[in-house]
N, C-alpha and C positions, 0 to 999 in steps of 0.2 A: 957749634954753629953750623950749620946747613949751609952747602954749599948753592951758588945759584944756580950753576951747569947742569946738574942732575935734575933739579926744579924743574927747569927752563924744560927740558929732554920731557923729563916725565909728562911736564903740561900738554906737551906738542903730540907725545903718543895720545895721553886720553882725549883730547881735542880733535887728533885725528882717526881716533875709533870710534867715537862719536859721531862723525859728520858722517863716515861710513856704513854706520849700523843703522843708520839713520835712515841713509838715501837708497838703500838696496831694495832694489824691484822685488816686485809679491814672489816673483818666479826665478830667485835667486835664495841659495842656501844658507842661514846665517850659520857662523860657527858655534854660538853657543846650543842651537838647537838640533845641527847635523841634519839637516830637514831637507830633502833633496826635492830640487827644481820639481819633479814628479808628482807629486806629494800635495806640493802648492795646486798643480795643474788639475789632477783630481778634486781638490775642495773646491778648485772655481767651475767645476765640468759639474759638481754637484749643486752649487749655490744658480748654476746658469737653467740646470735643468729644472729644480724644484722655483724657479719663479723669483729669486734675489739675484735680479741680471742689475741693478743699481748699487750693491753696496761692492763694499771698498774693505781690505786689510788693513786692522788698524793697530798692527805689529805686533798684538799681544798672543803671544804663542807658550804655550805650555804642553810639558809629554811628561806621560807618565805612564805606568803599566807594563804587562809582559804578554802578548807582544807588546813593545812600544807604540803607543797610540801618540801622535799627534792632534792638540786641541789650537784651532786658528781658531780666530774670531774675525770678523769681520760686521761692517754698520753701515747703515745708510745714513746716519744721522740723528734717526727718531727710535731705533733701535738695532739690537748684535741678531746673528747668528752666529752660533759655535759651529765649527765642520772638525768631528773628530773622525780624523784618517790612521789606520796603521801604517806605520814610517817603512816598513818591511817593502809590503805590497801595493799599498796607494789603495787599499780600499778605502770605503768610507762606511764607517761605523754606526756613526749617526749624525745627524742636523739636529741641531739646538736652535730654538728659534723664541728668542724673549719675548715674555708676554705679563700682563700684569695677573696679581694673585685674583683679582676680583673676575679674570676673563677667566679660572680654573674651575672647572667643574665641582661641585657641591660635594658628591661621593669621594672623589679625588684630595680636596681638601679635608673633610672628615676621616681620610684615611691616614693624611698625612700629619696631623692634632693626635693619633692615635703614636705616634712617633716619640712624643713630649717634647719637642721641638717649638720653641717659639715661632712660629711661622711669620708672623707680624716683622722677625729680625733678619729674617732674609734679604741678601742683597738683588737675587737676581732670581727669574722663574720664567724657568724653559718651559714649551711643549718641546717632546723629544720625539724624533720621526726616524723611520729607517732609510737608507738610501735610497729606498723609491719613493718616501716624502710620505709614509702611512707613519698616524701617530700613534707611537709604540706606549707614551705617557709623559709622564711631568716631570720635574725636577722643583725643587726647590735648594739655593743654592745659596753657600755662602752664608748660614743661619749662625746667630748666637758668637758673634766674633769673627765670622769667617773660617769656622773650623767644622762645619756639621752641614751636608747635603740630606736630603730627604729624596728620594727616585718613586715614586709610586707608578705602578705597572695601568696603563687603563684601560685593558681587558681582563686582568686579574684582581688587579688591585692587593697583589704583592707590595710590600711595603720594604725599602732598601734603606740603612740608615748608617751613612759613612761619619766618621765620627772625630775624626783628624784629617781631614781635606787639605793637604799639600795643592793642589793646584787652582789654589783662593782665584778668585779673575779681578785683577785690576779693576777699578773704576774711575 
């Protein structure tokens, strides 16, 4: 039999990590992501410059890579921007800026059908811009379960085809 004491204890921690992980400002580090206040500061100095002075963090944060890149998202509402920063330096990598498959260029998508990717299964489809806000190319993300990105280059039209995607995005 389970004692109630320990119950009670336990409930009270995760109830009170919850209300905490919860309520912590854009420009405050959480512990599971080691993201320092900087970091934040940089994806809002990039989201302010390139013209998303209306959206908001909408706590889903994901790192992955070497260096450690930092992937914030953030929305106004009607759609995200991704701001991936390196956790190191505070640069900014890129801006991810949601957009629907039918706003994607013909060539772009024809390249990305060259893939074998259901494109149609995608959750979500960036233009992808560098930090000065010039678009470097597209994304298709989150394809066929959430496990297969598509990246298409659109000056090249390099085709990149990640195939186990750990850093799926919420929806």
């Amino acid at each position: 039999m389970l004692k109630p004491r320990p119950i009670a204890l336990a409930s009270v921690i995760v109830i009170g990590s919850l209300t905490t992980a919860c309520s912590k400002p854009e420009n405050e580090s959480t512990a599971n992501t080691g993201i320092s206040p900087s970091v934040y500061s940089s994806a809002r100095k990039a989201l302010d410059d390139n013209g998303f002075t209306d959206f908001q963090p909408t706590g889903e944060v994901h790192v992955s890579g070497t260096p450690a890149v930092a992937e914030i998202v953030y929305s106004n509402g009607d759609k995200t921007v991704e701001i991936d920063v390196e956790k190191a330096s505070g640069n900014i990598v890129k801006i991810e800026e949601e957009t629907s498959l039918d706003a994607i260029p013909a060539d772009i998508v024809k390249k990305a059908k060259e893939s074998g990717v259901d494109l149609g299964s995608c959750g979500i489809y960036q233009a992808a811009k560098n930090s000065s806000g010039k678009l470097e190319g597209y994304e298709f993300d989150d394809c066929e379960l959430s496990k297969k990105d598509v990246d298409v280059n659109a000056e090249t039209l390099d085709l990149d085809v990640e195939m186990n995607d750990d850093t799926t995005r919420d929806s």
